[in-house]
C-alpha positions as CSV (number, residue, x, y, z in Angstrom):
1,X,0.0,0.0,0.0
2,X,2.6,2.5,0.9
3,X,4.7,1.3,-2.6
4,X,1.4,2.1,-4.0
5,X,0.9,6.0,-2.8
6,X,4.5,6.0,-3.9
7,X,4.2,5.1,-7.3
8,X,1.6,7.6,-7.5
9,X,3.3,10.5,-5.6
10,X,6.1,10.2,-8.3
11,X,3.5,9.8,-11.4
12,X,2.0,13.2,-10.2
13,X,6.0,15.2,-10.3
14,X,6.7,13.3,-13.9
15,X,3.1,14.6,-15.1
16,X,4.3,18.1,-14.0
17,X,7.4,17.8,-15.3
18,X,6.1,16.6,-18.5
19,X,3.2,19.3,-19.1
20,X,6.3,22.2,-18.2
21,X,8.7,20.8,-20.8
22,X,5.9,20.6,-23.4
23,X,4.6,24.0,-22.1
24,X,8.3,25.1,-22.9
25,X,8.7,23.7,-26.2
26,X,5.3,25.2,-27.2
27,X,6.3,28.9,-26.0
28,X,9.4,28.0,-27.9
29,X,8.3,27.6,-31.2
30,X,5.3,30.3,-30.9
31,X,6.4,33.4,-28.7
32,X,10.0,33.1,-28.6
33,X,10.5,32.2,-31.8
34,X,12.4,34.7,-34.5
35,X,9.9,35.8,-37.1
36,X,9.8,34.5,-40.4
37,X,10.4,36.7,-43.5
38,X,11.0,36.2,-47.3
39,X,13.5,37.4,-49.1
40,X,13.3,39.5,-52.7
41,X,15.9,40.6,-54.7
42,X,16.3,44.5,-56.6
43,X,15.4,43.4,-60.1
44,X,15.3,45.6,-63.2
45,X,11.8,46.5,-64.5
46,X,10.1,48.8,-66.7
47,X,8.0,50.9,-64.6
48,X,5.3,53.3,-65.2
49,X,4.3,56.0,-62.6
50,X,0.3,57.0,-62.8
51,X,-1.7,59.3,-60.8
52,X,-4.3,58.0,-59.8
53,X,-8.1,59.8,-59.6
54,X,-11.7,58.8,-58.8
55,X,-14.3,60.6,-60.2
56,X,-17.5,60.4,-62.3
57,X,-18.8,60.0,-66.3
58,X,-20.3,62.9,-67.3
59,X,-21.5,64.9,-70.6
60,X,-19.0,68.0,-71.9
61,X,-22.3,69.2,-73.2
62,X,-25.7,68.1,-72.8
63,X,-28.4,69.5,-75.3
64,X,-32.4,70.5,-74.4
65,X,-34.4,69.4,-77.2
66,X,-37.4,71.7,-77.2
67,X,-40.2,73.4,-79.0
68,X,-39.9,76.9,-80.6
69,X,-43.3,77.4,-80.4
70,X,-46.1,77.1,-77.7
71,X,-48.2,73.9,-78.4
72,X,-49.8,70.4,-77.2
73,X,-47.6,67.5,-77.7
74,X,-49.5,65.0,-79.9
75,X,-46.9,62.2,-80.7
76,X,-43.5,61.8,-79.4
77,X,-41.3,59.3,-81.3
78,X,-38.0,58.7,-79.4
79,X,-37.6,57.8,-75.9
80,X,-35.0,57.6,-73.0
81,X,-31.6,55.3,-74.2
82,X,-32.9,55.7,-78.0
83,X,-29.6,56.6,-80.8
84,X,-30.8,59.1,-83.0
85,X,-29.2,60.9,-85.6
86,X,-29.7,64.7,-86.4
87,X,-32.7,65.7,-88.1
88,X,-35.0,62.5,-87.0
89,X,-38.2,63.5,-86.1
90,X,-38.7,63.4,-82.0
91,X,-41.7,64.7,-81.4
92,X,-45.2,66.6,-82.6
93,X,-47.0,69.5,-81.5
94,X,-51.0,70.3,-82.6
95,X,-51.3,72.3,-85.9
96,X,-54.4,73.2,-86.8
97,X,-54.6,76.6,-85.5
98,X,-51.4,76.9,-87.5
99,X,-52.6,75.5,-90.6
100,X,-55.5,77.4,-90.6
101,X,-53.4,80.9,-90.5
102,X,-51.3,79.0,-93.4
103,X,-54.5,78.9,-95.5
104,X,-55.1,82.3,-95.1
105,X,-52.1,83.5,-95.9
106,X,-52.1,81.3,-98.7
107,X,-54.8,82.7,-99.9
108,X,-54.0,86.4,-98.9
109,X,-50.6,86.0,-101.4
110,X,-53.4,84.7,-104.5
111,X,-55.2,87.6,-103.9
112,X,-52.0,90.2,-104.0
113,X,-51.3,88.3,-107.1
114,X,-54.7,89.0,-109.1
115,X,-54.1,92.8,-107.7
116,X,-51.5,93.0,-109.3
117,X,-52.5,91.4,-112.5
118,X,-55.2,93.7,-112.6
119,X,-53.1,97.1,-111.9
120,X,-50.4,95.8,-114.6
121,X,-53.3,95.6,-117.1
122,X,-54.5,98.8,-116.2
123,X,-51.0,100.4,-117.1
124,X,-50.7,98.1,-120.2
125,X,-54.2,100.0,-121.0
126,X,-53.4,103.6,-119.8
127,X,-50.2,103.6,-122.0
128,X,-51.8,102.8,-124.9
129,X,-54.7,106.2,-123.9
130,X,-51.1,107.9,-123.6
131,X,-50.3,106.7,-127.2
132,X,-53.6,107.7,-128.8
133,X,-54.2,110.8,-126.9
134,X,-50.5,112.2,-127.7
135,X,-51.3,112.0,-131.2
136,X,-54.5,113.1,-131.3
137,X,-52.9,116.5,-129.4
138,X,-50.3,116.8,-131.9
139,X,-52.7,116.4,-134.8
140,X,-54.9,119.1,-133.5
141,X,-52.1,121.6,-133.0
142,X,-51.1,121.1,-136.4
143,X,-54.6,122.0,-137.6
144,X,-55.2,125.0,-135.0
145,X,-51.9,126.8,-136.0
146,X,-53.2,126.6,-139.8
147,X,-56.2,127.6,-137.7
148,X,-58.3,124.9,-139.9
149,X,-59.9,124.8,-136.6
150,X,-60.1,126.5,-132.8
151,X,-57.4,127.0,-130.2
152,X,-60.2,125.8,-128.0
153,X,-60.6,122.2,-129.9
154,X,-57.0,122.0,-129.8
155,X,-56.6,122.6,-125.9
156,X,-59.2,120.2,-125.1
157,X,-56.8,117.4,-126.9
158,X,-54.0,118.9,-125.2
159,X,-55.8,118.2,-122.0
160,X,-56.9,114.7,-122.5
161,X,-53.0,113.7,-123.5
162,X,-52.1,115.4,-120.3
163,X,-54.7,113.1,-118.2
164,X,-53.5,109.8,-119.9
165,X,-49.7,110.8,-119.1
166,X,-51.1,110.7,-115.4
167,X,-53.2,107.9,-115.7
168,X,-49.8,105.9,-116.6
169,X,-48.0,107.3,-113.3
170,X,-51.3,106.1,-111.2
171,X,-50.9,102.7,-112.3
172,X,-47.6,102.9,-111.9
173,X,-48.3,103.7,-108.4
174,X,-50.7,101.7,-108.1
175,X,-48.2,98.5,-109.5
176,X,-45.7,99.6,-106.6
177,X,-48.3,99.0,-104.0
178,X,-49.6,95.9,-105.1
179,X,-46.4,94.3,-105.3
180,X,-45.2,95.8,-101.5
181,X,-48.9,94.2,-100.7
182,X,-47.8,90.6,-102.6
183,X,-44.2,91.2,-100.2
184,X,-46.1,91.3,-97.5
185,X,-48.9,88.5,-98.0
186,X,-45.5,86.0,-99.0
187,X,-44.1,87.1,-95.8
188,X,-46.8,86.2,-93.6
189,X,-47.0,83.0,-95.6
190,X,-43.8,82.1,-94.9
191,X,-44.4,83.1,-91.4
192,X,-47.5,80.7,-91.4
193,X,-45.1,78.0,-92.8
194,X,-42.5,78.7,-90.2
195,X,-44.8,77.9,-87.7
196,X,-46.7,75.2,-88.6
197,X,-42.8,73.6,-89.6
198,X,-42.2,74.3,-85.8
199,X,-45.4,72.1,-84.9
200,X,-42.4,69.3,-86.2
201,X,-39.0,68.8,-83.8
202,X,-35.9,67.1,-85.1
203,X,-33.1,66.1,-83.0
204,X,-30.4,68.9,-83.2
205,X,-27.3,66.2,-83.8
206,X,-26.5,63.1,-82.8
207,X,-27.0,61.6,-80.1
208,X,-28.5,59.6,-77.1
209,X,-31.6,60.4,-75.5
210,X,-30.6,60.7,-71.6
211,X,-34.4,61.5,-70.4
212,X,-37.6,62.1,-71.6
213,X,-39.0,65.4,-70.0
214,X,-42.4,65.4,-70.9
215,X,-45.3,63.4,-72.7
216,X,-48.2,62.9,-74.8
217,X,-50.7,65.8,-74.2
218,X,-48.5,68.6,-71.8
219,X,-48.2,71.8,-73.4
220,X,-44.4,72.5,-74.5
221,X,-43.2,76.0,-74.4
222,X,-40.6,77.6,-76.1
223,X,-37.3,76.7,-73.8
224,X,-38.9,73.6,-72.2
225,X,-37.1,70.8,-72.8
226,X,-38.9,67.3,-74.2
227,X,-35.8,65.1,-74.3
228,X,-32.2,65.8,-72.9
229,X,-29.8,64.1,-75.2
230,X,-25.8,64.0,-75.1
231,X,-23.5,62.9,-78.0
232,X,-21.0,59.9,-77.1
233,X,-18.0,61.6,-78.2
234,X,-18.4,64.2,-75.7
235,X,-18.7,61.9,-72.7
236,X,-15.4,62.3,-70.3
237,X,-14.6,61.3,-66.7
238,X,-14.3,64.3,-64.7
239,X,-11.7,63.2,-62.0
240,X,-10.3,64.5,-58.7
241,X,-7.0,64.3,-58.2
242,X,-4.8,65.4,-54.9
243,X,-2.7,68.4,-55.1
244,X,0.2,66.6,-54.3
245,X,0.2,64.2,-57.2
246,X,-0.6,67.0,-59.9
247,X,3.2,67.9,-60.7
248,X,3.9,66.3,-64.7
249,X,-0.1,66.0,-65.3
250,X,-0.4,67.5,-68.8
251,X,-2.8,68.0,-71.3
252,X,-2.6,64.8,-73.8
253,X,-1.2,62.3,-71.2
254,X,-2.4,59.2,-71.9
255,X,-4.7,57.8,-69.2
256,X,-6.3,54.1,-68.1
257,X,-10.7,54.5,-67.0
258,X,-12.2,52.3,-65.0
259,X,-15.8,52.2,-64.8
260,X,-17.7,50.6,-62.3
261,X,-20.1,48.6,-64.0
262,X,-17.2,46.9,-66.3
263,X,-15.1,45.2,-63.7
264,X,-12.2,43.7,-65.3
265,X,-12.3,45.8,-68.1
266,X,-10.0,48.7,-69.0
267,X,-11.0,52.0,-71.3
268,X,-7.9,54.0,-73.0
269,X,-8.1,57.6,-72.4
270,X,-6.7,60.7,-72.3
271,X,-6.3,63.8,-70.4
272,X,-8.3,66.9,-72.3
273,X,-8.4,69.3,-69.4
274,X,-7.2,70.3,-65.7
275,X,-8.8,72.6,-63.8
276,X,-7.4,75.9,-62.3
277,X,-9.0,75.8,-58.8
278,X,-9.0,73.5,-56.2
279,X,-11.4,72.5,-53.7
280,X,-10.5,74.4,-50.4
281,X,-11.8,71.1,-48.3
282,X,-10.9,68.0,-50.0
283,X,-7.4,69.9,-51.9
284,X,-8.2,67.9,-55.1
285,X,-8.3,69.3,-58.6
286,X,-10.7,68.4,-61.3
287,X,-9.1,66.5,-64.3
288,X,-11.1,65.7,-67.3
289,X,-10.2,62.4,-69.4
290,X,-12.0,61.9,-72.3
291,X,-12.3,58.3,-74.1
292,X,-10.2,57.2,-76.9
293,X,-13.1,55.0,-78.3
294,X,-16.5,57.1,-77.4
295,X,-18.8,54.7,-75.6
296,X,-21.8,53.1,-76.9
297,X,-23.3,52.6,-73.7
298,X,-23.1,54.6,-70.7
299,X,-24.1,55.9,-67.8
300,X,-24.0,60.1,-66.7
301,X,-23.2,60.1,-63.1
302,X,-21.6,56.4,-62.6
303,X,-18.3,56.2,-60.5
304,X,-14.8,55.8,-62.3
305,X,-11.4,55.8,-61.6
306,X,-8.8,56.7,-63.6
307,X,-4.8,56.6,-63.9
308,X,-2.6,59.1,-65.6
309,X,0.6,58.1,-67.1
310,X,3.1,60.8,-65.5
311,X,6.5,59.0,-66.2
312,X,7.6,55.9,-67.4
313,X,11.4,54.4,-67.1
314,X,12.7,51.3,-68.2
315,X,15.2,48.5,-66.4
316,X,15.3,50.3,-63.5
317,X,16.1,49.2,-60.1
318,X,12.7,48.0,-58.3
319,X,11.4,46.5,-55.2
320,X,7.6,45.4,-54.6
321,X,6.3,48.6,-52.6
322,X,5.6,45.6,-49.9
323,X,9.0,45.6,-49.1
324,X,9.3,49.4,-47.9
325,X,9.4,50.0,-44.4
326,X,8.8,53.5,-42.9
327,X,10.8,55.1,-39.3
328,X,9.5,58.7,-39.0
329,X,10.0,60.5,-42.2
330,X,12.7,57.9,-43.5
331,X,12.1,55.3,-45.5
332,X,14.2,52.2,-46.0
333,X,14.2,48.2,-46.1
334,X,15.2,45.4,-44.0
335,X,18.2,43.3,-45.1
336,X,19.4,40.3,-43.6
337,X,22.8,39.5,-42.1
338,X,24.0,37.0,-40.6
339,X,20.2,35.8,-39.7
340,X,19.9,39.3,-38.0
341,X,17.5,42.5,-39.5
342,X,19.6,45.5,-40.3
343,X,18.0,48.2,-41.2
344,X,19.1,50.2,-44.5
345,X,17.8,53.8,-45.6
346,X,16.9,53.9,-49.5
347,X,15.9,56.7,-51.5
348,X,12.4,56.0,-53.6
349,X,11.5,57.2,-57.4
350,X,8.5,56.4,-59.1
351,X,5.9,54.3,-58.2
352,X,4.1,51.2,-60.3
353,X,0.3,50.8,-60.8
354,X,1.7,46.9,-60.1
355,X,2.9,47.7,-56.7
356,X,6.9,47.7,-57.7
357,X,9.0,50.8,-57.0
358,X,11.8,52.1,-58.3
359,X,15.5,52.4,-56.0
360,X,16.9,55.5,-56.5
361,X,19.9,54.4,-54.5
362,X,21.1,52.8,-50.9
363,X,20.2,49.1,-52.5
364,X,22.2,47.7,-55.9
365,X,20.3,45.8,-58.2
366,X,20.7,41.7,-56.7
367,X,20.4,42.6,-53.3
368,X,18.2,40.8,-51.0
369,X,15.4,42.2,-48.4
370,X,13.2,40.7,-45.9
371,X,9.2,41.0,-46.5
372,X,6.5,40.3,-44.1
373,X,3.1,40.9,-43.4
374,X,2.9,44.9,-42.9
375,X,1.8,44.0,-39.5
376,X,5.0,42.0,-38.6
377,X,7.0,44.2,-40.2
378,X,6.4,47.3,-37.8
379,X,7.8,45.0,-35.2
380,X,11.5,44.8,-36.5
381,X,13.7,45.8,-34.8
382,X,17.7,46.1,-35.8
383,X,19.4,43.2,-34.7
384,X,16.2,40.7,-34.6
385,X,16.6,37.6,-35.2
386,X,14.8,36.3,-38.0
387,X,13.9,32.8,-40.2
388,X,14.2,33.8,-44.1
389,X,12.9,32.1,-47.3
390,X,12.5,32.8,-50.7
């Protein structure tokens, strides 16, 4: 019995010593354990710095289609997402008052006409009086100064040659106001015209029909818009960009869009205008890119991103951006020596959409640096031991 409580006393210290040793090994391998890290290498790459923006596809100009005239829409023939081209009837307005007033101009110009007509025959008729009566005159003086017959005779003559010369300068007159009357009856036929033409709206150019203002039955007044419509080649991303990143950003750089209902896929652009005031709160500028290809489909309004190229260098030294480690204002990378960190100041150029960066200098092209998670990275220290890889 007491061999027994023995055994047992001396099972219970092995247990302990057993669960410590493991409990060691454990804390060992986890918490005193050097970090692990893998190693990369400064390669040569081409790189290409771009600024990067977010922003939104809008319209350079959006167009009102409207009415010139005051009237009740009666038929509209095109409707919001429609293509038209310029000169396709959109829409109809009521005309009958306006045709009416057509008639009667119409018919206001046929009566100007016969006028007219009638005064031109008149001088036609009062020229050949003229004719008749100026030889008649001269036929009688003849005969009074042979005195064959009276002074009195030949006066009268005289007279009636006289009245005749002045009939001809009444229808003359008379011509000149009938034709001033035809001016004006063709004018307010073509007035007429105008109008009832304006009963019919055509799309000023081509385009896309964004929204459909109004329909069937409102009355449209001049100015109201029916449709608004936009023209593909005139859609751009209007992007913000920070102030910081604006130095090299040119008219004409070439630019990538991204648009957020095409994921995956990439639009070449470029840039077609930059702004000249910032926004006090945010300290971004407004940077238009325009499309290469002008989209078929799109959307005014829809979120977008965009990246400028700014610079672009080939087989130049580069690290992934991963491997960059900040101290204050410095920045550097971790190198490896001797299975200890070391740390080593670099100085940084241009940056790669594909998360590489360029060495300026401090690092030679074949050198090795430790990368980590960025969370285990801000816990190196110099002189920290540490398990590498490749």
């Amino acid at each position: 019995m007491t061999a027994v409580r023995a055994f047992a006393k001396n099972a219970k210290y092995l247990l302990w010593i057993l669960a410590a040793g493991t409990a060691f090994v454990v804390l060992k391998l986890t918490l005193l354990s050097p970090p692990s890290a893998r190693l990369v290498t400064v390669a040569n790459r081409d790189l290409t710095a771009q600024v990067y923006g977010n922003g939104t596809v809008e319209a350079k100009e959006v167009v009102e289609i409207s009415s010139k005239i005051t009237g009740r829409i009666v038929a509209l023939f095109a409707d919001q997402g429609d293509h038209v081209q310029r000169g396709r009837l959109v829409a109809k307005l009521e005309d009958e008052d306006v045709g009416q007033q057509a008639l009667q101009a119409e018919a206001l110009v046929k009566r100007a006409s016969a006028t007219l007509l009638v005064e031109e025959a008149n001088l036609r008729k009062a020229r050949s009086n003229a004719e008749l009566a100026e030889r008649n005159a001269a036929r009688f003086k003849t005969l009074a100064d042979r005195d064959l017959i009276s002074r009195i005779d030949s006066d009268q003559y005289e007279n009636v040659n006289r009245v005749a010369k002045d009939e001809i300068e009444r229808c003359r007159s008379a011509i000149d106001a009938a034709r001033m009357e035809l001016e004006a009856a063709r004018a307010n036929l073509g007035v007429a015209n105008s109008r009832r033409s304006d009963t019919l709206v055509y799309a000023p150019q081509d385009g896309i029909i964004l929204s459909r203002e109004l329909e069937q039955g409102a009355i449209v007044s001049p100015g109201l818009p029916i449709f608004r419509m936009a023209a593909p080649r005139n859609i751009w991303v209007k992007a913000n960009v920070d102030e910081s990143l604006l130095h090299g950003i040119a008219v004409g750089q070439r630019a990538t869009i991204l648009l957020r209902s095409s994921k995956g896929e990439t639009f070449p652009g470029r840039v077609v205008r930059i702004g000249r005031e910032s926004d006090r709160v945010t300290e971004e500028l407004e940077v238009d890119v325009s499309f290469d290809t002008p989209l078929t489909r799109f959307h005014l309004g829809e979120q977008a991103e965009v990246y400028i190229l700014s610079e672009s260098k080939k087989g130049c030294p580069s690290l992934p951006i991963t491997a960059v480690a900040t101290q204050g204002k410095r920045r550097g990378v971790w190198m490896v020596q001797a299975g200890k960190l070391k740390w080593t100041e670099i100085v940084l150029g241009i940056e790669d959409r594909n998360a590489f960066v360029e060495v300026v200098s401090g690092l030679a092209p074949g050198e090795a640096v430790a990368v980590a998670p960025a969370e285990q990275m801000r816990k190196f220290r110099d002189g920290m031991k540490v398990k590498t890889a490749k």
